[in-house]
N, C-alpha and C positions, 0 to 999 in steps of 0.2 A: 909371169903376173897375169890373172886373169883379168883380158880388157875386152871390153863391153864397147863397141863404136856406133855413135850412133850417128846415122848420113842422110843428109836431103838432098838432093839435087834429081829435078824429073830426066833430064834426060841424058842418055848412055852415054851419050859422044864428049862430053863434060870434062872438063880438066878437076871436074871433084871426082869425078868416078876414077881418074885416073890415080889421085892423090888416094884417095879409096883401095884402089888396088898394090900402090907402093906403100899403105900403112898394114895390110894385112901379109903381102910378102914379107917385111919386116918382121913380121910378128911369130907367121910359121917358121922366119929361118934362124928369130931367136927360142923358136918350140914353148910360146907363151900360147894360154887357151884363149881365143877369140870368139865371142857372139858380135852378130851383127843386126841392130833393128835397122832397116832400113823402109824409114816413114812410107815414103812415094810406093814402094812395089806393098807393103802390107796394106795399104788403104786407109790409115790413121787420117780422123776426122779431129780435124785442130779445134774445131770452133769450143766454144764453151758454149753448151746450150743448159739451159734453165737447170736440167736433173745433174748437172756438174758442180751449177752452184749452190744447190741443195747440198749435194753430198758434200762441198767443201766445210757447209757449217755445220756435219753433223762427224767430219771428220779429224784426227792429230789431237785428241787429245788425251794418245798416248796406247788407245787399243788399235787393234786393224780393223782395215776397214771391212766391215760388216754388208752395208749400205748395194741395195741393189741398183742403187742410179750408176754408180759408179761404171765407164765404158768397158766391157769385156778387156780391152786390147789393155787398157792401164792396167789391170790387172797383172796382163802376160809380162810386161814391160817391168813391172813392178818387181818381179823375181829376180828377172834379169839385172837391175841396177843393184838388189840386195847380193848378189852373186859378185857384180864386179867387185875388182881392186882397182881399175884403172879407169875413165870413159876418156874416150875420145871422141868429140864433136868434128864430123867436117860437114860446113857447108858454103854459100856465096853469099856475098855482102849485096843486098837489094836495097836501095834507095839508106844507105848510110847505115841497116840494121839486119839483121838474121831476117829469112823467108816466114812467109804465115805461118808455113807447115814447121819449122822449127820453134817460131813461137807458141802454136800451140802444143807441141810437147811440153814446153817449159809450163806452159798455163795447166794442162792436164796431169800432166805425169809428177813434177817436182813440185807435190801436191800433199798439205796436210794429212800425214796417216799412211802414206806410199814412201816419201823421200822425208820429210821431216813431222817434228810434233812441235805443239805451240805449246807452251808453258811460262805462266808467267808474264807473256807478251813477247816469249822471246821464242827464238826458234831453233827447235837441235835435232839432229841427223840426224834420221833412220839408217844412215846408209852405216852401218861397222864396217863393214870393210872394206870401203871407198876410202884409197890412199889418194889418187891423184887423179884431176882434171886434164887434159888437155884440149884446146879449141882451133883449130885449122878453118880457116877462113880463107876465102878468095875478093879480091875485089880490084876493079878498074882504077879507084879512085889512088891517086898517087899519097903514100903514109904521113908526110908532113901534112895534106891537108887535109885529110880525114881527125887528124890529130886538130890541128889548130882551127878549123872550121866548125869541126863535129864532134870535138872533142872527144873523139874515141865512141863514140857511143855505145858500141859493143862490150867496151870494158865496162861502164859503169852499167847497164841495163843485164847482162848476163854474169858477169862474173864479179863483180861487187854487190850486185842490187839482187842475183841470185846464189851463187856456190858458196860465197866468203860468207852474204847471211844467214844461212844455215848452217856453217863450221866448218864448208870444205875452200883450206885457203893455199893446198896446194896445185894451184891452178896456173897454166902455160899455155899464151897464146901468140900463135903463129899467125902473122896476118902476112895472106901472099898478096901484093897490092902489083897493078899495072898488068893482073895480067896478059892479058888480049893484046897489050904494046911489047910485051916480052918475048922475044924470039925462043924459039923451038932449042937451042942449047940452054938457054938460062933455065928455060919450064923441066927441061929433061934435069937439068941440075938439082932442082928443089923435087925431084921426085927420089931420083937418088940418096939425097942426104933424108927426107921423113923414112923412104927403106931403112937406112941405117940406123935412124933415131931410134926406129923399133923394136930391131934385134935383139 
């Protein structure tokens, strides 16, 4: 399956890098084709400035995008999600929600005219041949109460509020919680079984 992973985390030493590198060992030792954006080392500017939100309303309604405001990089990025069959998001849970630099992928890239088209008031893939999501998360906050406090946030803001409203609703998320309290056998454990997952 061709998977497409897209990874934030700035720095190397990271238990996402590491998750990072047990989801692509997976992937070679199931001989599936892998791309990798990875935001932090390309330089991807999250922000949405003014010529972003121009090009939002002059794009999706159904041609490509044309529009020279649009950022070079969305462009590159752009191939690459019409390429995948598969995305895999990993990143770290920052004050109960995905980092800047993740959010602004989401604001820029899965973007009227690149990832969907508006029609109607409704909103439908670009992506054909985006079968499945998955989201690999990290985070300190122990999972009952990220659940019962913050009500997931992540679920409703990225994968309801983004994938499922545009039509992609096979979407699987892995949230690794407590990790920094997790001793080095359990951490080595969830690196071994995402290896495997990806085979």
């Amino acid at each position: 399956m061709k998977t497409l992973i897209i990874y934030y985390h700035p720095y190397e030493g990271s238990y996402c890098n590491a998750i990072l590198g047990a989801v692509k060992t997976g992937l070679k030792k199931g001989k599936h084709a892998c791309k990798v954006i990875d935001l932090d080392t390309d330089g991807f500017d999250p922000v949405m400035r003014g010529k972003d939100l121009k090009a939002f309303g002059e794009a999706g309604r159904g041609d490509d995008i044309l529009t020279t405001d649009v950022d070079p990089i969305v462009l590159r990025y752009k191939k690459r999600l019409e390429w995948a069959e598969r995305i895999v998001m990993i990143f770290p849970i920052w004050w109960m929600t995905m980092p800047a630099m993740m959010k602004g992928f989401i604001d820029k890239v899965i973007f009227p005219g690149v990832a969907y088209d508006m029609e109607g008031g409704r909103l439908r893939s670009r992506l054909k041949s985006l079968r499945q999501v998955t989201v690999i998360s990290t985070m300190n906050t122990p999972a009952d109460i990220y659940r019962d406090m913050f009500g997931n946030s992540l679920e409703g803001s990225l994968i309801k509020g983004t994938f499922n409203q545009i039509g992609i609703h096979d979407v699987e998320w892995i949230s690794l919680n407590m990790v920094k309290q997790s001793g080095q056998e359990v951490r080595k454990m969830w690196l071994e079984e995402l290896e495997e997952k990806f085979i």
